[in-house]
DSSP file (Angstrom, degrees, kcal/mol; ACC not computed):
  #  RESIDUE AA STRUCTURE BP1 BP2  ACC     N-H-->O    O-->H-N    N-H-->O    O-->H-N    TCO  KAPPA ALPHA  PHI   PSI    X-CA   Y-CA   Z-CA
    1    1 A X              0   0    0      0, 0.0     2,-0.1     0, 0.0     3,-0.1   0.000 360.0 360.0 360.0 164.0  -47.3  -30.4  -49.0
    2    2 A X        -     0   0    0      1,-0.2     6,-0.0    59,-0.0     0, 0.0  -0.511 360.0 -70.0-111.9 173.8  -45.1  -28.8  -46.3
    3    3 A X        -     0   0    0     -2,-0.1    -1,-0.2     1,-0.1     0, 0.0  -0.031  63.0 -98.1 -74.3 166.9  -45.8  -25.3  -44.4
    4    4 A X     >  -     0   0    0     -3,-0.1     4,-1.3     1,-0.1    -1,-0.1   0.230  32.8-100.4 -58.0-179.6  -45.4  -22.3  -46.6
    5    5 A X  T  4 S+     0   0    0      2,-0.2     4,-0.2     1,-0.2    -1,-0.1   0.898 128.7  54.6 -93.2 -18.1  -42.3  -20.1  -46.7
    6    6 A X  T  > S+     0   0    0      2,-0.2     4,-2.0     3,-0.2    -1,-0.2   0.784 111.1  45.3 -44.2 -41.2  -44.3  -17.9  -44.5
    7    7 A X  H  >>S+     0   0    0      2,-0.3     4,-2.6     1,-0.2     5,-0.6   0.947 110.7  45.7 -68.6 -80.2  -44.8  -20.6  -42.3
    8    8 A X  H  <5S+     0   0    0     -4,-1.3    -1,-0.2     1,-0.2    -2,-0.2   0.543 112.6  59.1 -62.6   8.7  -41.5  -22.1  -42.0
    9    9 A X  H >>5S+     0   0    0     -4,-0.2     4,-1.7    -3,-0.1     3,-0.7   0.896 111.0  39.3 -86.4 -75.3  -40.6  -18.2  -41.6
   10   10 A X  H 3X5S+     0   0    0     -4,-2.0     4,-1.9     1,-0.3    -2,-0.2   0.649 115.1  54.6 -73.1 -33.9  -43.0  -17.9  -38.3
   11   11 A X  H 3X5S+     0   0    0     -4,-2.6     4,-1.9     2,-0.2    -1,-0.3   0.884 109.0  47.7 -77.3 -41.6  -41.8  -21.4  -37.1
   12   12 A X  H X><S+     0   0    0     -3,-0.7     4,-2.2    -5,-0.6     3,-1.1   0.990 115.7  43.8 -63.1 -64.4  -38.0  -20.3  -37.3
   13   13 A X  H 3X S+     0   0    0     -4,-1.7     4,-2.6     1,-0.3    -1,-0.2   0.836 112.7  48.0 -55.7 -34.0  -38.6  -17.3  -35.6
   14   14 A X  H 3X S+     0   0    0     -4,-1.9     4,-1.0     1,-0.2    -1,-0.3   0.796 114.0  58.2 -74.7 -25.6  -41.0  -18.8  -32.6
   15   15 A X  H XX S+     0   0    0     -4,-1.9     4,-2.3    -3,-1.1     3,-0.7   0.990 111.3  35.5 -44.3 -70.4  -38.2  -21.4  -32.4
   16   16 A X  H 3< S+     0   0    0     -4,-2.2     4,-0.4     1,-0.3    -2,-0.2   0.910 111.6  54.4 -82.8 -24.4  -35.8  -19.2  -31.8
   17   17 A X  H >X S+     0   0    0     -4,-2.6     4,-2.0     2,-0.2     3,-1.9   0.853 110.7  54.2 -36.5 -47.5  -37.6  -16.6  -29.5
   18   18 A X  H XX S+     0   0    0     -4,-1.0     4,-1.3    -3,-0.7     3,-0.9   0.938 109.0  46.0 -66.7 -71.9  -38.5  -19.7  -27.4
   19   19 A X  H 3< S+     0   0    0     -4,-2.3    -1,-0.3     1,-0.3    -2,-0.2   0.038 107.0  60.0 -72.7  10.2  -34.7  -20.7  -27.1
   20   20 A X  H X> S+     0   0    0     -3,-1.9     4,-1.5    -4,-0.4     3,-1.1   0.695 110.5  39.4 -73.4 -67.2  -33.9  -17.1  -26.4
   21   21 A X  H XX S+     0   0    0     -4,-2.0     4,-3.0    -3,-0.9     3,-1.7   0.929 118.5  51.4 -50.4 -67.5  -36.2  -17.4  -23.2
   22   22 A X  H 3X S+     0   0    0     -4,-1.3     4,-1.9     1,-0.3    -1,-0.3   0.594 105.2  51.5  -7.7 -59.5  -35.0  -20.7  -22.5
   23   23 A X  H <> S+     0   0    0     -3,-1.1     4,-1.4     2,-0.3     5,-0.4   0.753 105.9  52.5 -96.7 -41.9  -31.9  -20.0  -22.6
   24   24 A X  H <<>S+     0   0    0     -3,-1.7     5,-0.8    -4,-1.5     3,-0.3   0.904 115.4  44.2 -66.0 -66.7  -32.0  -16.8  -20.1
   25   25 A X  H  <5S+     0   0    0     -4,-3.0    -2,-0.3     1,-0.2    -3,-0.2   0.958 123.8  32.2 -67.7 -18.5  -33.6  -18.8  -17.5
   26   26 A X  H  <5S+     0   0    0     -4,-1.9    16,-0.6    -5,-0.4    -3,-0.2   0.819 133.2  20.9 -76.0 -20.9  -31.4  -21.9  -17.8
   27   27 A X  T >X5S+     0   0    0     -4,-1.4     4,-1.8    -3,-0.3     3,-1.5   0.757 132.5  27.4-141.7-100.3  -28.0  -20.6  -18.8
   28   28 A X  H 3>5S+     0   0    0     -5,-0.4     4,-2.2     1,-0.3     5,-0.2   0.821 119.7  54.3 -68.1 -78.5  -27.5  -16.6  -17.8
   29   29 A X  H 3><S+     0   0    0     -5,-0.8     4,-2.1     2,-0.2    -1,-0.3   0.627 115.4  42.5 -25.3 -40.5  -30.3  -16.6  -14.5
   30   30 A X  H <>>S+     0   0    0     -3,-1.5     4,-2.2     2,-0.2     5,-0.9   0.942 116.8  46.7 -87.7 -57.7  -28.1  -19.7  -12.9
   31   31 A X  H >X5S+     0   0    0     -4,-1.8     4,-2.3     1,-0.2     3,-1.2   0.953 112.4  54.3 -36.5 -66.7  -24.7  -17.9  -13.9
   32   32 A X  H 3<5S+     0   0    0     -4,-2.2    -1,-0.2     1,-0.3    -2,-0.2   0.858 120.1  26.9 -31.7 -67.7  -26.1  -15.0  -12.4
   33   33 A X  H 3<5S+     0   0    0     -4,-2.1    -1,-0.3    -5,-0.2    -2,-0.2   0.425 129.8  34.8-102.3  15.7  -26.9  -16.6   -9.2
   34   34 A X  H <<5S-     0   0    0     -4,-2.2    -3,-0.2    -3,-1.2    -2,-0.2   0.458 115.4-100.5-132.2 -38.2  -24.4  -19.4   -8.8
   35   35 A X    ><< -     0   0    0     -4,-2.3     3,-0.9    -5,-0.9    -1,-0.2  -0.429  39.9 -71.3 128.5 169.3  -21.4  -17.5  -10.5
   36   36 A X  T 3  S+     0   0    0      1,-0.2    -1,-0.1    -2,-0.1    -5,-0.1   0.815 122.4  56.5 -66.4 -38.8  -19.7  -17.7  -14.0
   37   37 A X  T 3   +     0   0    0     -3,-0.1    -1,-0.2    -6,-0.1    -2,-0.1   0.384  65.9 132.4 -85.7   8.6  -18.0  -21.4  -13.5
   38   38 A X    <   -     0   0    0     -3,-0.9    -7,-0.1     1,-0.1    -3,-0.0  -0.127  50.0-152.0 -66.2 139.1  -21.2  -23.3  -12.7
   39   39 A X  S    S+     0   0    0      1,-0.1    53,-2.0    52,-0.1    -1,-0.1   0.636  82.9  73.4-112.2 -33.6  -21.0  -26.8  -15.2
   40   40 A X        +     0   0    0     51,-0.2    58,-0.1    55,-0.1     3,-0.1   0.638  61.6 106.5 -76.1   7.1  -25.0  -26.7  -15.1
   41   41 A X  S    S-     0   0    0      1,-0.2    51,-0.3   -13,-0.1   -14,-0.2  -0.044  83.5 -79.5 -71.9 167.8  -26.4  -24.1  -17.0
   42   42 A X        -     0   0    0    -16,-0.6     2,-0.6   -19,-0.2    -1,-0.2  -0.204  45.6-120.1 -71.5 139.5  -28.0  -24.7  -20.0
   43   43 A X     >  +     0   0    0     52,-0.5     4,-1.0    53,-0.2     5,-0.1  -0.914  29.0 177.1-109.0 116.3  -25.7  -25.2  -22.9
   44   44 A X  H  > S+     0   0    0     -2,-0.6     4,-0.9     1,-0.3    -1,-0.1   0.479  83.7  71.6 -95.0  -7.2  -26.3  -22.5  -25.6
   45   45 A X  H  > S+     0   0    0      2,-0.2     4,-2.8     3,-0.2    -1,-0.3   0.968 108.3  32.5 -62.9 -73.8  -23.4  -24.2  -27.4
   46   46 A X  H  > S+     0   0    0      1,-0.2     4,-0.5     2,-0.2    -2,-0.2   0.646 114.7  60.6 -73.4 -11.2  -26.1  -27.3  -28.1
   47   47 A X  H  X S+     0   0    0     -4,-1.0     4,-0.7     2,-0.2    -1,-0.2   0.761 106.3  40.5 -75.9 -34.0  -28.9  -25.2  -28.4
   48   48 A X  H  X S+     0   0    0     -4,-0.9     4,-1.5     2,-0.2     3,-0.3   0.931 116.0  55.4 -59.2 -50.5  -27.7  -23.1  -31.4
   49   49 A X  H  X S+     0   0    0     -4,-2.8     4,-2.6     2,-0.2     5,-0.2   0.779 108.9  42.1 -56.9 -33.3  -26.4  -26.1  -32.8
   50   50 A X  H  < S+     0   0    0     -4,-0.5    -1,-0.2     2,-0.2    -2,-0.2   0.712 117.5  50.5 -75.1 -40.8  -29.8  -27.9  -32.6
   51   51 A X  H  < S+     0   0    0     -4,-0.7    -2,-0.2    -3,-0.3     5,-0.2   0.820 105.7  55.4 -72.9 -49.6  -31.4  -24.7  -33.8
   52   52 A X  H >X S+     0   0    0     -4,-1.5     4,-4.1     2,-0.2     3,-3.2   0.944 110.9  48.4 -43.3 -65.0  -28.9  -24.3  -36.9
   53   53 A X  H 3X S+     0   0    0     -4,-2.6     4,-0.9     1,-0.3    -2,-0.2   0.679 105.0  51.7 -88.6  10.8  -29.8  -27.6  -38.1
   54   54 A X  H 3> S+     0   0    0     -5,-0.2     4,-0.6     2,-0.2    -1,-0.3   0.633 106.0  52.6-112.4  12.6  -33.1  -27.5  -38.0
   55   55 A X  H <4 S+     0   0    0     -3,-3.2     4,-0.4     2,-0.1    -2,-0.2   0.702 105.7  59.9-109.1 -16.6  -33.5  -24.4  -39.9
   56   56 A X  H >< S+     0   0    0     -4,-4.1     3,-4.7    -5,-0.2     5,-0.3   0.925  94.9  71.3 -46.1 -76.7  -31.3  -26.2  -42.5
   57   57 A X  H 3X S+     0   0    0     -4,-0.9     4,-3.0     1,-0.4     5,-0.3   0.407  77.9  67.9  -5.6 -66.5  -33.9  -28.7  -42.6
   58   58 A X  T 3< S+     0   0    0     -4,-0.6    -1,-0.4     1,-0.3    -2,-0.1   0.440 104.9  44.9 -56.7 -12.8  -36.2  -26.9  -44.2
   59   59 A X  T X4 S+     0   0    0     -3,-4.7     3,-1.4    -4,-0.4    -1,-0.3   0.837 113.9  47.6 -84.2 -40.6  -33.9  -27.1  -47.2
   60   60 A X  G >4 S+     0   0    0     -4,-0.3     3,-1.3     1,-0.3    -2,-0.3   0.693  91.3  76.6 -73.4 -22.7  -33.2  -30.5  -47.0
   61   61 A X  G 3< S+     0   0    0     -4,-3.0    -1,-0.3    -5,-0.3    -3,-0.1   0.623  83.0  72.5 -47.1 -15.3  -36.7  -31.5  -46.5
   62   62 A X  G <  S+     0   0    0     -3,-1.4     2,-0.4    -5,-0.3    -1,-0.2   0.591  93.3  66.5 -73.1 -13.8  -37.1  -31.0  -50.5
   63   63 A X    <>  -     0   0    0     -3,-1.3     4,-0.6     1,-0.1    -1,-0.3  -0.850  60.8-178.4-117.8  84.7  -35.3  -33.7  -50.7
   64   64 A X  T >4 S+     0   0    0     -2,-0.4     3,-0.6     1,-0.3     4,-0.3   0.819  90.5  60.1-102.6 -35.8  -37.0  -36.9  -49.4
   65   65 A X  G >4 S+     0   0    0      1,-0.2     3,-1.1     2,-0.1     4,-0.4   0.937 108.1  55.6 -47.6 -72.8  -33.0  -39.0  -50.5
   66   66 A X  G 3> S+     0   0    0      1,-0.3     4,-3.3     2,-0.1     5,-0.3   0.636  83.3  75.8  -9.6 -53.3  -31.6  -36.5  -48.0
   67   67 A X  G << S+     0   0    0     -3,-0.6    -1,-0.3    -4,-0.6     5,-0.2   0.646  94.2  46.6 -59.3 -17.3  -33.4  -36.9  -44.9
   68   68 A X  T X> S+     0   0    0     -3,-1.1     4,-3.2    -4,-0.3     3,-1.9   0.923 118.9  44.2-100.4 -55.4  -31.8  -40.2  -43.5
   69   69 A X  H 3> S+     0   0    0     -4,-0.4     4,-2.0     1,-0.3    -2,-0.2   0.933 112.7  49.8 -53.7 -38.9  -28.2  -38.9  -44.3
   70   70 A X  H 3< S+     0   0    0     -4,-3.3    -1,-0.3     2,-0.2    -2,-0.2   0.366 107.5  55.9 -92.5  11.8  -28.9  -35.4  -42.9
   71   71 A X  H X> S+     0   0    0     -3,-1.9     4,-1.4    -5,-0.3     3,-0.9   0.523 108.8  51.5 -91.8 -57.9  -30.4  -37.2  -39.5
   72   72 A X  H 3X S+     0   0    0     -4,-3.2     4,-0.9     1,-0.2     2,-0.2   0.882 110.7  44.6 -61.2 -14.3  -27.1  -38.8  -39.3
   73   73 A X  H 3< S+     0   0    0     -4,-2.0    -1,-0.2    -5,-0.3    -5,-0.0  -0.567 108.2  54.7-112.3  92.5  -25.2  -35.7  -39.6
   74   74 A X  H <> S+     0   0    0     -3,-0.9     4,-1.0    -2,-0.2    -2,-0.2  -0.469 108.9  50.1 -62.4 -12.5  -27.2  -33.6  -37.2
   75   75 A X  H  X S+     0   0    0     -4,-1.4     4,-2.0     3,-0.2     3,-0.3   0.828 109.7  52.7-101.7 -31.4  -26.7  -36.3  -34.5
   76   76 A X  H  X S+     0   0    0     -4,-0.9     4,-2.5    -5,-0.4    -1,-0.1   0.859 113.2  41.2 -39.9 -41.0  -23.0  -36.2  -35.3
   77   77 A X  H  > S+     0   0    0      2,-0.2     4,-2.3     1,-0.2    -1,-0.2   0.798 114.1  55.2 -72.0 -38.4  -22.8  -32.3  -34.9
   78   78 A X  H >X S+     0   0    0     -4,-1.0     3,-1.2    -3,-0.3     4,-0.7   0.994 115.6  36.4 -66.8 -82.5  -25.0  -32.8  -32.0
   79   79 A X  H 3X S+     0   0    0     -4,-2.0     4,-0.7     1,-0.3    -2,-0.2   0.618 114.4  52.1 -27.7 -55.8  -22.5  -35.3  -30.4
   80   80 A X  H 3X S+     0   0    0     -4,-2.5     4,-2.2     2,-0.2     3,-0.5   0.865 109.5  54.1 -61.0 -39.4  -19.3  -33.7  -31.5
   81   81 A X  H <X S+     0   0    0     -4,-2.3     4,-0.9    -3,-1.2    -2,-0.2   0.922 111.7  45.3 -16.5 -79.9  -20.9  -30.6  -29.9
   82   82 A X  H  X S+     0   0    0     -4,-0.7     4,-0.6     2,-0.2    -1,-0.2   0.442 112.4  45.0 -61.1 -11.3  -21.4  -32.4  -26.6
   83   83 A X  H >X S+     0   0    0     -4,-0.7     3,-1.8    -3,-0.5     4,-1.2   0.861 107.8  61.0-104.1 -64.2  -18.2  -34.2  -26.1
   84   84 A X  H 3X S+     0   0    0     -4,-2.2     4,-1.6     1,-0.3     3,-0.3   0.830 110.5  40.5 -31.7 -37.2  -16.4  -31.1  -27.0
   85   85 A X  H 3<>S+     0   0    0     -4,-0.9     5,-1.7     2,-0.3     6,-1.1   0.806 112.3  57.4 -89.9 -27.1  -18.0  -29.4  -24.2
   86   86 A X  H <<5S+     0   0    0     -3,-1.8    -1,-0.2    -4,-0.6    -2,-0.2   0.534 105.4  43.8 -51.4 -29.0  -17.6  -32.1  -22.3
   87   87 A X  H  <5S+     0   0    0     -4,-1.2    -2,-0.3    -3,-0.3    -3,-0.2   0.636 105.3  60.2-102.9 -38.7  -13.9  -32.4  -22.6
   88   88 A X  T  <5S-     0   0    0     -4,-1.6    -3,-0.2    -5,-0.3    -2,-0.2   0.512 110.4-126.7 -68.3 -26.5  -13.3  -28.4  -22.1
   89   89 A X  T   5S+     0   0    0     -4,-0.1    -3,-0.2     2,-0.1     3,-0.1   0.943  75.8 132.5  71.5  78.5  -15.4  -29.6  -18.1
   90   90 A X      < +     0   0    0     -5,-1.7     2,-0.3     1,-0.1    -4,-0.2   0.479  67.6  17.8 -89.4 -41.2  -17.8  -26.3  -19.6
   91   91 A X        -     0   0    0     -6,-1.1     2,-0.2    -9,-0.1   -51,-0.2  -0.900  66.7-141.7-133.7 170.4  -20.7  -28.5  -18.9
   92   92 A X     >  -     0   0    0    -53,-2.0     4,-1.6   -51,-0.3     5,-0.3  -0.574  44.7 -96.6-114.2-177.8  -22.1  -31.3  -17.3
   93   93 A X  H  > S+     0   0    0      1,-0.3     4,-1.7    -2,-0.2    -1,-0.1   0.770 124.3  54.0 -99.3  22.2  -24.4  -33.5  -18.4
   94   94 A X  H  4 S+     0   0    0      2,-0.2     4,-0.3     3,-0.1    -1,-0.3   0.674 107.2  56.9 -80.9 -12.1  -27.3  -31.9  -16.9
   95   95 A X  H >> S+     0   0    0      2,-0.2     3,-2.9     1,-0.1     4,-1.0   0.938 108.4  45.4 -60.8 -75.6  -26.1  -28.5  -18.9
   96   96 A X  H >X S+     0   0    0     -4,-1.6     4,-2.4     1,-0.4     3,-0.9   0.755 112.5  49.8 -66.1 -31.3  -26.1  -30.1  -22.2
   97   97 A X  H 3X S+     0   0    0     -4,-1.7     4,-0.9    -5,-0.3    -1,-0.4   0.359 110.8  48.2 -71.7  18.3  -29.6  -31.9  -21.7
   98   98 A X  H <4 S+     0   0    0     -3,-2.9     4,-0.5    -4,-0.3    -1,-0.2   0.080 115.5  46.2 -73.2   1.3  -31.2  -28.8  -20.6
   99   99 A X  H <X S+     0   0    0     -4,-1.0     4,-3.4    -3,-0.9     5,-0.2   0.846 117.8  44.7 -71.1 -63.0  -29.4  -27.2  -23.9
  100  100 A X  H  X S+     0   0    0     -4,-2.4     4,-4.7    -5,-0.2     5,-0.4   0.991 120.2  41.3 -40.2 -80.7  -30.8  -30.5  -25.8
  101  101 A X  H  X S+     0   0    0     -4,-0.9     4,-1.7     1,-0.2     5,-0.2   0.891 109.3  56.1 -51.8 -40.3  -34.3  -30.0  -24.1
  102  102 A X  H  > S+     0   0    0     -4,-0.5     4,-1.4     2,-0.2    -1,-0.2   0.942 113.7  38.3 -59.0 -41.7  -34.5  -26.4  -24.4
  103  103 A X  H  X S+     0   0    0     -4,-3.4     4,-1.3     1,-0.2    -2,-0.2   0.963 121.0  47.4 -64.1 -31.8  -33.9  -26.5  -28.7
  104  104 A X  H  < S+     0   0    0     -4,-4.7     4,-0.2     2,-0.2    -1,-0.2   0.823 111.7  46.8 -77.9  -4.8  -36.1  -29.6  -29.0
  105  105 A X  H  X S+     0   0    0     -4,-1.7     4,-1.9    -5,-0.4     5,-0.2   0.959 114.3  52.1 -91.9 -74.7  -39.2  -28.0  -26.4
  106  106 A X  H  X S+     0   0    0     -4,-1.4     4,-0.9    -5,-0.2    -1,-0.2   0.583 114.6  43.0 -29.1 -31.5  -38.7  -24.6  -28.9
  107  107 A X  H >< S+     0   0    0     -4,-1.3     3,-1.5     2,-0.2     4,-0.3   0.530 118.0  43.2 -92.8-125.2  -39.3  -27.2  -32.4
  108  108 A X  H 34 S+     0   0    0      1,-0.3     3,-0.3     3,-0.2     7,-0.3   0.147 117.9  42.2  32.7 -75.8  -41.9  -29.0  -31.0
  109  109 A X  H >< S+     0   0    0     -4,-1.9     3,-3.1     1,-0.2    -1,-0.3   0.989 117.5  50.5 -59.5 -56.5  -43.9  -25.7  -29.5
  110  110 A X  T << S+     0   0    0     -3,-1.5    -1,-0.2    -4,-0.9    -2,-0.2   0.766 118.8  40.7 -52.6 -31.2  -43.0  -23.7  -32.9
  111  111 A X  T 3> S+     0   0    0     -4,-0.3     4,-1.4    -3,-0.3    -1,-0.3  -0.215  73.0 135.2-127.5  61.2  -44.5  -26.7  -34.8
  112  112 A X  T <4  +     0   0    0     -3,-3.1     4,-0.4     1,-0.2    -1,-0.2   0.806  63.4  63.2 -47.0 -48.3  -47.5  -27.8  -33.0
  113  113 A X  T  4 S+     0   0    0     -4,-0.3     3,-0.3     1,-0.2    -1,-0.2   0.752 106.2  44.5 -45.0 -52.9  -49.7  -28.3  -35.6
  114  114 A X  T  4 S+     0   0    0     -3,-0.3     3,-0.4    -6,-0.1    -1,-0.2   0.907 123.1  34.5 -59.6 -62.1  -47.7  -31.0  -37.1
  115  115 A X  S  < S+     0   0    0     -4,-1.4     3,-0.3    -7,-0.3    -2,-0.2   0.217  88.0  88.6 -94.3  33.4  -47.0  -32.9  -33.7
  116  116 A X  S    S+     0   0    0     -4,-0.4    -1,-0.2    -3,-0.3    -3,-0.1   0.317  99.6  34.6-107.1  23.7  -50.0  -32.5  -31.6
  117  117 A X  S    S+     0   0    0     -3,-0.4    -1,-0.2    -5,-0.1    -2,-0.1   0.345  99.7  82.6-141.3  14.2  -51.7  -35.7  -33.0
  118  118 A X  S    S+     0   0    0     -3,-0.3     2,-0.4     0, 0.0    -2,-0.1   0.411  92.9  46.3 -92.9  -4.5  -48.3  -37.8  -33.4
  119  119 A X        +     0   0    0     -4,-0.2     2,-0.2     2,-0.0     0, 0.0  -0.957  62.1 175.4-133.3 158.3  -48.2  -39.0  -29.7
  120  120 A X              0   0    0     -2,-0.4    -3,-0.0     1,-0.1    -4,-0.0  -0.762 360.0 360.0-170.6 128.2  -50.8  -40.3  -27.5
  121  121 A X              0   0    0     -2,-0.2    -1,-0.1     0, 0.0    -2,-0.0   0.456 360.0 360.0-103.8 360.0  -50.7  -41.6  -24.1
């Protein structure tokens, strides 16, 4: 059985507080000191998106047919995301993988409990 709604409450929010922080030192702090037109900053573009769909998840997780289609559309969204931003020269591609890294470090941290005994080195 999967976390509580309380749970998956405290997980959304520690997500996104995380990807708040994240997001002010990667994205605003670089702008800040490198100027508005800077192509690395953190992309908040692929970090909301990444963030969106994973608190969709937690509906589609009820639903064990679901999950394989709704990994292949979240890496679409993800994609279309990144080539759009790509094609507008908004970012480079170290913006959108510190975008990338910043939602997936925020999931991860927010659901420790779950991955701290899935990897091992």
């Amino acid at each position: 059985m999967g976390p509580s709604i309380k749970g998956k409450l405290r997980s959304i929010l520690i997500s996104l507080f995380i990807i708040i922080i994240g997001l002010v030192l990667l994205k605003f702090v670089p702008m800040e000191l490198y100027g508005k037109d800077i192509l690395f900053d953190a992309s908040m573009h692929i970090s909301v998106g990444i963030f969106v769909l994973y608190v969709l998840w937690y509906f589609i997780d009820q639903n064990v047919k679901w999950r394989i289609p709704y990994l292949v559309f979240s890496l679409v969204v993800v994609l279309i995301i990144a080539v759009q931003r790509l094609l507008v020269n908004a970012h480079n591609d170290v913006g959108l993988l510190a975008g990338a890294l910043v939602a997936l470090f925020s999931i991860v941290v927010s659901r420790w409990n779950y991955f701290k005994n899935k990897f091992s080195f």
